[in-house]
C-alpha positions as CSV (number, residue, x, y, z in Angstrom):
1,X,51.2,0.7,-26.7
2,X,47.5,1.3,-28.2
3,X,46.1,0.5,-24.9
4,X,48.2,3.8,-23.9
5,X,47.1,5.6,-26.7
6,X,43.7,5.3,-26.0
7,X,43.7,6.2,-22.1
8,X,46.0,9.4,-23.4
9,X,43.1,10.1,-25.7
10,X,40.2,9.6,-23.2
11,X,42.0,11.5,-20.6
12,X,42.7,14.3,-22.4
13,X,38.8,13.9,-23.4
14,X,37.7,13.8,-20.1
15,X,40.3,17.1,-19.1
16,X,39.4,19.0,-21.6
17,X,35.3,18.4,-20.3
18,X,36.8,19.2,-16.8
19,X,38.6,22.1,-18.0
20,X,35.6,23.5,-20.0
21,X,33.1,23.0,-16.9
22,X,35.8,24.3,-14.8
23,X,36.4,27.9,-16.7
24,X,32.9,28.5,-16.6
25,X,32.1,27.9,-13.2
26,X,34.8,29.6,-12.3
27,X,33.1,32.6,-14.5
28,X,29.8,32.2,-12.4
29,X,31.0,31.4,-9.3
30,X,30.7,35.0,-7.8
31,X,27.3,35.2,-8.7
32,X,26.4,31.6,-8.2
33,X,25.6,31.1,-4.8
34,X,23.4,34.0,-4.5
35,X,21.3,32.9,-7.1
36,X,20.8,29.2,-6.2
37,X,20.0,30.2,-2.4
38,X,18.0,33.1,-3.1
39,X,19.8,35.8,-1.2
40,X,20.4,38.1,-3.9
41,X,19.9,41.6,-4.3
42,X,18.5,42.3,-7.3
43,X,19.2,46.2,-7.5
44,X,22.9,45.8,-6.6
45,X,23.7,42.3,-9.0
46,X,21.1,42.9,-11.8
47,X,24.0,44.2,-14.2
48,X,26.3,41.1,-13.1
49,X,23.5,38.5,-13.8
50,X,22.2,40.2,-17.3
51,X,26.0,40.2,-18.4
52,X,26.3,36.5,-17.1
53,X,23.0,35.2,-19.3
54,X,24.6,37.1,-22.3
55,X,27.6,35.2,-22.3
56,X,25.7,32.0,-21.4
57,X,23.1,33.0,-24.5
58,X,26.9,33.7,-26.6
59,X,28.0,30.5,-25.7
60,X,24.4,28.2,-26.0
61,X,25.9,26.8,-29.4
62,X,29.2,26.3,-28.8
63,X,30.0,25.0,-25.2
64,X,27.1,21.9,-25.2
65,X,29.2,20.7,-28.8
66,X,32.6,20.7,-27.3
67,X,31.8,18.9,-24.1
68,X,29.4,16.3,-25.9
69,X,31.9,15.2,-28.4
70,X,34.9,15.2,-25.6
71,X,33.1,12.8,-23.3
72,X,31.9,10.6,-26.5
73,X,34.8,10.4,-27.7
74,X,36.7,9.4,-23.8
75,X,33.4,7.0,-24.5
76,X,34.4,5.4,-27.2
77,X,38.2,5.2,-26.5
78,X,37.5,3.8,-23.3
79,X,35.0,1.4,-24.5
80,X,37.7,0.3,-27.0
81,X,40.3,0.1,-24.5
82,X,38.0,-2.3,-22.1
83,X,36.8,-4.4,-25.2
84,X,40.6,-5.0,-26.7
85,X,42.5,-4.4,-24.0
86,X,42.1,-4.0,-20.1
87,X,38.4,-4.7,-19.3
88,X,39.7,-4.3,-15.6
89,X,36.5,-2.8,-12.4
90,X,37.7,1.0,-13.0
91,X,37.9,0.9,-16.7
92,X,34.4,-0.7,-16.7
93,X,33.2,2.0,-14.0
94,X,34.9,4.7,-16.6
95,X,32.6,3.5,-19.1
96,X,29.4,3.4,-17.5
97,X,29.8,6.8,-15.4
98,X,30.3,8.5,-19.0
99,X,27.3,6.8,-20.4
100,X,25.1,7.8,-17.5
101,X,26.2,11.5,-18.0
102,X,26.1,11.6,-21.3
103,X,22.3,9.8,-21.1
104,X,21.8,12.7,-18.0
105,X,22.9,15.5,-20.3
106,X,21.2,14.4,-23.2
107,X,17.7,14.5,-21.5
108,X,18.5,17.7,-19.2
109,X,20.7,20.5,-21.6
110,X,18.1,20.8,-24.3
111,X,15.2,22.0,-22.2
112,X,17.9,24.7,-20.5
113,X,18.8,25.5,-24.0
114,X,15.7,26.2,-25.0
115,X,15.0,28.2,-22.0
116,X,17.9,30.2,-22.0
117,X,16.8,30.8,-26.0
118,X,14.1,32.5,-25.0
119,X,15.2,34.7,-22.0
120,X,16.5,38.3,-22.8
121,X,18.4,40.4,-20.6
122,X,15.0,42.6,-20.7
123,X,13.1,40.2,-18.8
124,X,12.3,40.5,-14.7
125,X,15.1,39.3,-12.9
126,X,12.8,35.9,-11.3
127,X,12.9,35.0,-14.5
128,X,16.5,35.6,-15.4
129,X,17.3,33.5,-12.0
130,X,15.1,30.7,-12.9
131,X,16.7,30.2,-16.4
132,X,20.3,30.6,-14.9
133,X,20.3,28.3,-11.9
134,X,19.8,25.2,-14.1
135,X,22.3,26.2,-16.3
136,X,24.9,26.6,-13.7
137,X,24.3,23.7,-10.7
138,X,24.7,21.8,-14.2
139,X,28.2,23.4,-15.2
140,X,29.2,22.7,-11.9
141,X,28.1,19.3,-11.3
142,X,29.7,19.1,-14.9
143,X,32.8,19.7,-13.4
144,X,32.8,17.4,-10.7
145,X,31.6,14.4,-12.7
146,X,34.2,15.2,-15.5
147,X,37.2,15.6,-12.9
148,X,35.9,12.2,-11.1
149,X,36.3,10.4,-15.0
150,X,39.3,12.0,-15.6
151,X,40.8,10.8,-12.3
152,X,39.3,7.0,-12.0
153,X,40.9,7.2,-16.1
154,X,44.4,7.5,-14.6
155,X,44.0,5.8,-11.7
156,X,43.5,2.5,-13.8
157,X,46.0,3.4,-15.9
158,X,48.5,3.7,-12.7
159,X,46.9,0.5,-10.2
């Protein structure tokens, strides 16, 4: 029974991560792939852009806090659950995939934050496009590695 407790808690950890990365993808995505390939025009999505890096500068604070203590916490419930309960090859995989991301994120987010911190809407839009496309290859790769935890988290629970 606690050994179900604790994969409801880390996969509702890992979904809401997947769910958080997910919403705000979803909120770049018409912009994204003009800015990481360069084949933007600037006249025509300057106001989209400027509007995006204010609600990325809104968010700054809040969004790095919520994800961070959702995966650490599917962390430590799935680190409990291999220690006492089911140290099977996905749980174990679980564990060290959340590690590495949260290791990844903890060395890569802060420079982006600080970044983002000090671009204004003012600024030229080279400079508005090389603060955002960090900030949003790493929501979506967020995405992706949180929906792969969540789904190798109930995929041992079901094998």
């Amino acid at each position: 029974m606690t050994a179900l407790l604790l994969t409801a808690l880390a996969a509702g950890c890992y979904g809401i991560a997947a769910g958080v990365f997910y919403v705000l993808h979803s909120l770049e995505r018409p912009v994204y792939a003009s800015l990481v390939n360069d084949t933007i025009d600037a006249a025509v999505m300057s106001p989209s852009i400027r509007v995006l890096l204010v609600l990325q500068q809104f968010h700054k604070q809040r969004i790095p806090l919520v994800v961070s203590v959702a995966m650490f916490l599917g962390l430590v419930s799935s680190s409990i659950r291999v220690v006492f309960h089911h140290a099977s090859f996905l749980s174990i995989i679980v564990v060290l995939m959340t590690a590495l991301v949260l290791s990844f994120a903890a060395i890569v987010v802060p420079p982006a934050l600080r970044r983002l911190s000090k671009t204004v809407p003012e600024d030229p839009f080279p400079e508005i496009q090389a603060t955002l496309v960090p900030l949003l290859s790493l929501h979506r790769n967020g995405a992706v590695l949180a929906s792969i935890l969540l789904l190798l988290q109930v995929a041992d629970t079901t094998l």
